[in-house]
C-alpha positions in Angstrom: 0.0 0.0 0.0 2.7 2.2 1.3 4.7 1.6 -2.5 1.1 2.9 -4.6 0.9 6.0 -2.3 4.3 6.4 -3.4 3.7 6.1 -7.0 1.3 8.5 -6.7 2.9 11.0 -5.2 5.8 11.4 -7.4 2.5 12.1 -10.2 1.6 14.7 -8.9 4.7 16.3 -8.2 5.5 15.6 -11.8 3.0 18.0 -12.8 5.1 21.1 -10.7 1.2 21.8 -9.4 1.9 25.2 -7.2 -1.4 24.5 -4.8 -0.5 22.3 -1.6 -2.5 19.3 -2.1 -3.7 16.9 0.8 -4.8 13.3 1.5 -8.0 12.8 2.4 -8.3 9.7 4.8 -11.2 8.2 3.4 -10.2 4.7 1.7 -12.9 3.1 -0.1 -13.7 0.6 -2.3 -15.5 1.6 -5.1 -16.3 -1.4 -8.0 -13.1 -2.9 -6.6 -11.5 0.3 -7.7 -9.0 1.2 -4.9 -9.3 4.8 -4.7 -7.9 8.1 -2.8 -9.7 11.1 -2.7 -7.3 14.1 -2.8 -8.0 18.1 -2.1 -6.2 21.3 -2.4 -6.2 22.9 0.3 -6.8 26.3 -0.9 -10.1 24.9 -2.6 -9.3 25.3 -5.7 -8.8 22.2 -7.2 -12.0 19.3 -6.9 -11.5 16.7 -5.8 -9.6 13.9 -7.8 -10.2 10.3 -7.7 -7.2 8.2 -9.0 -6.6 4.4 -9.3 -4.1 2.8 -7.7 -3.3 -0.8 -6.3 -3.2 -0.9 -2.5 -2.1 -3.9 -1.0 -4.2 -6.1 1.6 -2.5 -6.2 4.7 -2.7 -9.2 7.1 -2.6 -8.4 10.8 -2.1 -11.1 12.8 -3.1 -11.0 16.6 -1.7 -13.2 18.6 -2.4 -15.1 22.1 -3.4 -12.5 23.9 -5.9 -11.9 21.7 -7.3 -15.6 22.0 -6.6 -16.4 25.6 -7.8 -20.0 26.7 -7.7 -20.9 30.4 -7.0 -24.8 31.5 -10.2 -26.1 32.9 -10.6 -28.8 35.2 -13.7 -30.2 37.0 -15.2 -33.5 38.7 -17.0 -35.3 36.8 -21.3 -34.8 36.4 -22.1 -36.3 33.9 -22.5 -33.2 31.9 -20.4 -32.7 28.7 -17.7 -29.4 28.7 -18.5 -26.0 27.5 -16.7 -24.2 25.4 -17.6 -20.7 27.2 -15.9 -23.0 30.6 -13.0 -22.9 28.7 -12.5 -19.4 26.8 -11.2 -16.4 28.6 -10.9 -13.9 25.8 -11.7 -14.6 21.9 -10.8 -11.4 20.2 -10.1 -9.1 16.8 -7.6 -6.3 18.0 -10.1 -4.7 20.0 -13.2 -6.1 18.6 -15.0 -9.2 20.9 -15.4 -12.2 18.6 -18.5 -14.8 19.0 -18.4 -18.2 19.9 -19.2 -19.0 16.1 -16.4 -17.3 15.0 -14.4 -20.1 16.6 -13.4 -23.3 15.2 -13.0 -26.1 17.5 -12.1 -29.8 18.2 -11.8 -32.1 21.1 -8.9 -34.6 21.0 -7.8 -37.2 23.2 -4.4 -37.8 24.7 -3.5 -39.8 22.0 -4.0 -37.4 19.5 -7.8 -39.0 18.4 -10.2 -36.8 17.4 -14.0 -37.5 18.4 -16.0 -38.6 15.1 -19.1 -37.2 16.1 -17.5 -33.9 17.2 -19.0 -33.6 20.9 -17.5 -32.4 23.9 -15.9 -35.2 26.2 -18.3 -35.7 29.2 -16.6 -38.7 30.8 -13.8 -38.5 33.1 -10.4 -38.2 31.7 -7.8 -35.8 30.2 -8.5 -34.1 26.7 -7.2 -31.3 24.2 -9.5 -28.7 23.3 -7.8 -27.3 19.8 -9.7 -23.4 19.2 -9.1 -21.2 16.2 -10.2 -17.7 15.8 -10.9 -17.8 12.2 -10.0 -15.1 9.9 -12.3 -12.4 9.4 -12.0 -9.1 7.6 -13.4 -6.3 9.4 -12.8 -2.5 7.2 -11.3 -3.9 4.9 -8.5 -5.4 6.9 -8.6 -9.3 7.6 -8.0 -10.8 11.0 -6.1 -13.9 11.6 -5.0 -15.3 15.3 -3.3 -18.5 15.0 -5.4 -21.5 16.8 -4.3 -22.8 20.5 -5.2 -25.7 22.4 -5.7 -26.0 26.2 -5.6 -29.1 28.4 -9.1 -30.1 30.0 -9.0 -32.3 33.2 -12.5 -34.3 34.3 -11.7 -35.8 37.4 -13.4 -39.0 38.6 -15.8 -38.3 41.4 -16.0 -39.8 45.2 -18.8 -42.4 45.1 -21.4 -42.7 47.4 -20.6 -45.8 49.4 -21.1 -46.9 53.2 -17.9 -46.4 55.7 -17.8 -49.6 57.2 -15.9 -48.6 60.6 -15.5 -51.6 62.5 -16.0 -55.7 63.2 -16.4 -57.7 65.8 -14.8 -61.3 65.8 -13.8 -63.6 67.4 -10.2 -65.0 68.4 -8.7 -67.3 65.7 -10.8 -65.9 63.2 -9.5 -65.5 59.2 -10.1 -62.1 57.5 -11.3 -64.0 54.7 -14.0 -65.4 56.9 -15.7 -61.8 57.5 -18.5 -61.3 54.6 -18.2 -58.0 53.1 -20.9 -56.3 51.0 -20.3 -56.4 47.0 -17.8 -54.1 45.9 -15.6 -54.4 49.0 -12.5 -56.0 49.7 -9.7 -55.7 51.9 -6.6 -54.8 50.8 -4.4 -57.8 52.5 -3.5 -61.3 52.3 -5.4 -63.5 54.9 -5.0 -63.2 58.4 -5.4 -64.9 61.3 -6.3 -63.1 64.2 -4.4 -64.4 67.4 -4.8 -62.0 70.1 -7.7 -60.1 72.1 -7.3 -56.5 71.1 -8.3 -54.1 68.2 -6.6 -54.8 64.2 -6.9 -52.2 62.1 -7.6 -52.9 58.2 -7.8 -51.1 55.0 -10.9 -51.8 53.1 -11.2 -51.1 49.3 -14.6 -50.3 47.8 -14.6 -50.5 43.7 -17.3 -48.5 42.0 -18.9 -50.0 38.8 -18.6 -47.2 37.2 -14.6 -47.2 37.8 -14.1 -44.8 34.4 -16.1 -41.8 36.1 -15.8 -42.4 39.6 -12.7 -43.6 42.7 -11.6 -46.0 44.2 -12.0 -45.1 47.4 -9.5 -47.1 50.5 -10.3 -46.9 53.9 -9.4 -48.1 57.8 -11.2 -50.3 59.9 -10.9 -51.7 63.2 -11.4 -55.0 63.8 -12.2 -56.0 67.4 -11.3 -59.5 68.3 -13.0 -60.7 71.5 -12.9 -64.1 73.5 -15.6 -66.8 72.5 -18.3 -67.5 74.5 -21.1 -69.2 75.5 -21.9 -73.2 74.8 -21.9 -76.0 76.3 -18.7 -78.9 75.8 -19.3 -82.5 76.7 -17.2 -85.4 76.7 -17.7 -85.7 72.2 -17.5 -82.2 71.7 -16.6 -79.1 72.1 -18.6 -75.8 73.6 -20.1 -73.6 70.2 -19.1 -70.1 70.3 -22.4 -67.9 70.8 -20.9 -65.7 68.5 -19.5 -67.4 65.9 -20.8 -70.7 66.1 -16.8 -72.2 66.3 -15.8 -75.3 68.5 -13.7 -73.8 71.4 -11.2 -75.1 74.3 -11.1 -78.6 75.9 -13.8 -81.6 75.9 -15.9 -81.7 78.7 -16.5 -84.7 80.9 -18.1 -87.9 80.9 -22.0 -88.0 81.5 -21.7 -91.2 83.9 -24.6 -93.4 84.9 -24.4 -97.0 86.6 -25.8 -100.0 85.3 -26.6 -103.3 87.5 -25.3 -106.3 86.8 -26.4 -109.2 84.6 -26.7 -113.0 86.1 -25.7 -115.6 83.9 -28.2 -118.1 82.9 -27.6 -122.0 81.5 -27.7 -120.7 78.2 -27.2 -116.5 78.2 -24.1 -114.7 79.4 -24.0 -112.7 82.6 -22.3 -109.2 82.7 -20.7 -107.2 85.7 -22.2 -104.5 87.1 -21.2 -101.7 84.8 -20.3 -97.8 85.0 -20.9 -96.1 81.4 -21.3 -92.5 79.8 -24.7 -91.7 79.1 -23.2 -89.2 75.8 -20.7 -91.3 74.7 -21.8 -94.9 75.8 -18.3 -95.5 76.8 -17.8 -98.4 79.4 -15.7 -96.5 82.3 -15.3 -99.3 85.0 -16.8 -103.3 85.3 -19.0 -104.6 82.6 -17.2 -107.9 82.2 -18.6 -111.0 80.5 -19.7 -113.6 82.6 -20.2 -116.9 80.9 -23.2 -119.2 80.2 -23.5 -122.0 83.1 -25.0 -124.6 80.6 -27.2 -126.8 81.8 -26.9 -129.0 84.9 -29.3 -132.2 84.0 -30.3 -135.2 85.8 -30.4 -138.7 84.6 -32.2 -140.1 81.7 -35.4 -141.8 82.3 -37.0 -144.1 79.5 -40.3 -143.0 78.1 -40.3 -145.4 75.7 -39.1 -148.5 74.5 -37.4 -149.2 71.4 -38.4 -151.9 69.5 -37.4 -153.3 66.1 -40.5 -151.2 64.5 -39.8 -148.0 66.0 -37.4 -145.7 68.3 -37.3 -145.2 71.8 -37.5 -142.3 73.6 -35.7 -141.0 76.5 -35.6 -137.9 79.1 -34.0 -136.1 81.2 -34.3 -132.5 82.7 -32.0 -129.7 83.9 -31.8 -129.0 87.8 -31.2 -125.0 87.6 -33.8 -124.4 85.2 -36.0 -126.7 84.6 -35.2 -127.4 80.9 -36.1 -130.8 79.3 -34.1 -132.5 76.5 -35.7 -135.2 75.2 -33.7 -137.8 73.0 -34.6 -141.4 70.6 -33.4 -144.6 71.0 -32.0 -146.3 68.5 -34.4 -149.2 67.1 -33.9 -152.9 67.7 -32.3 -154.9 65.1 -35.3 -156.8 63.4 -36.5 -160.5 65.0 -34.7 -159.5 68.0 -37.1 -158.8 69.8 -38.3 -162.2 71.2 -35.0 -164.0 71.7 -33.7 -161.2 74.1 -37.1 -161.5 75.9 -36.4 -165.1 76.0 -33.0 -165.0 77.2 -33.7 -162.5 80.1 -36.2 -164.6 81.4 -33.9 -167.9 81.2 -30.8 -165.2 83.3 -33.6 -164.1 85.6 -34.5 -167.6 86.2 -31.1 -169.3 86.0 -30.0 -166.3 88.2 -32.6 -167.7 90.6 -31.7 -171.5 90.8 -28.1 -170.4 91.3 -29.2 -168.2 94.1 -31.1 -171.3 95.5 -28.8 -173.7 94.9 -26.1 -172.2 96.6 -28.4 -171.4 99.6 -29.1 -174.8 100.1 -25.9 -175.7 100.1 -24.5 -173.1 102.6 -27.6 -174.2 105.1 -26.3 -177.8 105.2 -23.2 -176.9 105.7 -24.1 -174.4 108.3 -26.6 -177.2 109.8 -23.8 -179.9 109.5 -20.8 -178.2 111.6 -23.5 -176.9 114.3 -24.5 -180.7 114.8 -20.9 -181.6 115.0 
């Protein structure tokens, strides 16, 4: 611009014009005619209009024009807004709109969002803004573009402080139910000693993208058990916690009399035994059976060479009668041995008298001598 003004003023000095002339500082645009309007100063001369090139000049505003602020908030739920994040947007001295920006959201890694929304969900972004270029009076604006960083930071969940538990003595951590989304942060323990523990407890959102993690103490209070009853097969049961605890308890005991043996069923001692466990403590012993204690056999019946005999006899403690056969008699025996005792019994019988008869005279003889 400054080279056409120059141009033109060596024209007009050219001409050895006597009037002082003057530039009028009116520049306009006329059919996209650049023109300047010049005067005399005495009046004299009208006004000339005369072409020339001017040059368009680019002014460039920089940062301070466009000033961003880095924003940061917790996370709602809501997506960002640009006017959160723009501090100044301006032309020299004149305020620029929102739609004169151009703007893009951008992840750390340098991805663009495809559908061109603002990020709502918790993370870090770039917000990229460009004052575009605009010509205002004939001069056009341009302010380089700038990005600022934009931090949503996961919210604290609602969640329940659980403080403190009760347990008892030689208890596991793991045994202590938890609601879902807890945990605690150790290993297993066992808890050996009366006293207060103090844990850290971790409770896990399900929303972990937009909200904490949240870790926090609790005390564990470890007591003695208590309560139950222990007998001689188990334990006492912890009110509590329902555990077996410290030392057996002691037999139930109860004493039985003893058992007399009969002929045929064992006796037993008199016996001392636990009514829980049915465990014999003292006596109990076996006594054996007597068996049977019987008398001598009387005949019922005959044998014969037809049929059996039978015979009985009967035991003395308890009255129990056995009752056996006799063999049969060989066949045509019969008469002959009923033959023969009758010739002994009367053979037996002569003998007797014979030898009677003979003693008496001998007797008889020697007294008469």
């Amino acid at each position: 611009m400054f080279k056409a003004l120059f141009y033109i003023l060596s024209f007009f000095f050219s001409l050895n014009m006597t009037h002082d002339l003057t530039f009028s500082q009116q520049i306009t645009n006329i059919d996209n005619a650049q023109c300047i309007n010049i005067t005399d100063k005495s009046n004299c001369t009208e006004a000339v209009a005369l072409e020339y090139e001017l040059f368009e000049q680019e002014i460039t505003y920089g940062q301070s024009e466009l000033k961003l602020k880095n924003y940061s908030k917790v996370y709602d739920g809501k997506q960002i807004q640009i006017t959160d994040i723009i501090e100044k947007a301006a032309y020299g001295d004149i305020n620029a709109e929102v739609s004169d920006l151009t703007i893009r959201h951008r992840n750390v890694n340098e991805e663009e969002y495809t559908d061109g929304l603002p990020p709502a969900e918790a993370g870090e972004y770039w917000v990229d803004v460009i004052l575009n270029s605009k010509i205002i009076d004939n001069v056009s604006y341009h302010a380089k573009g700038f990005a600022t960083r934009v931090e949503i930071r996961k919210a604290i969940p609602e969640f329940d402080l659980l403080s403190k538990f009760t347990v008892c003595i030689d208890t596991r951590l793991s045994e202590i139910s938890l609601p879902k989304n807890y945990e605690f942060e150790s290993g297993d323990i066992l808890f050996t000693k009366i006293g207060d523990e103090y844990v850290n407890i971790i409770y896990t959102p399900e929303d972990q993208a937009n909200f904490q993690t949240i870790k926090f103490t609790a005390i564990i209070e470890v007591v003695s058990h208590s309560g139950g009853y222990a007998n001689c097969l188990e334990k006492a049961k912890c009110d509590r916690c329902g555990k077996e605890y410290g030392e057996l308890g002691e037999h139930v005991l109860e004493t039985k009399e003893g058992i007399i043996p009969t002929c045929v069923d064992n006796g037993k001692t008199e016996e001392t035994y636990c009514t829980v466990c049915h465990e014999t403590v003292s006596g109990g012993a076996v006594i054996p059976a007597l068996g049977h204690d019987f008398g001598d056999w009387s005949i019922i019946e005959e044998p014969t060479s037809k049929q059996e005999g039978l015979k009985t006899h009967t035991c003395k403690r308890c009255g129990f009668e056995e009752t056996e056969t006799i063999a049969k008699l060989s066949d045509g025996s019969d008469d002959n041995t009923y033959f023969y005792v009758i010739i002994f019994v009367i053979s037996g019988a002569l003998l007797i008298s014979v030898v009677g008869f003979i003693a008496f005279k001998y007797l008889s003889k020697k007294k008469s001598d």
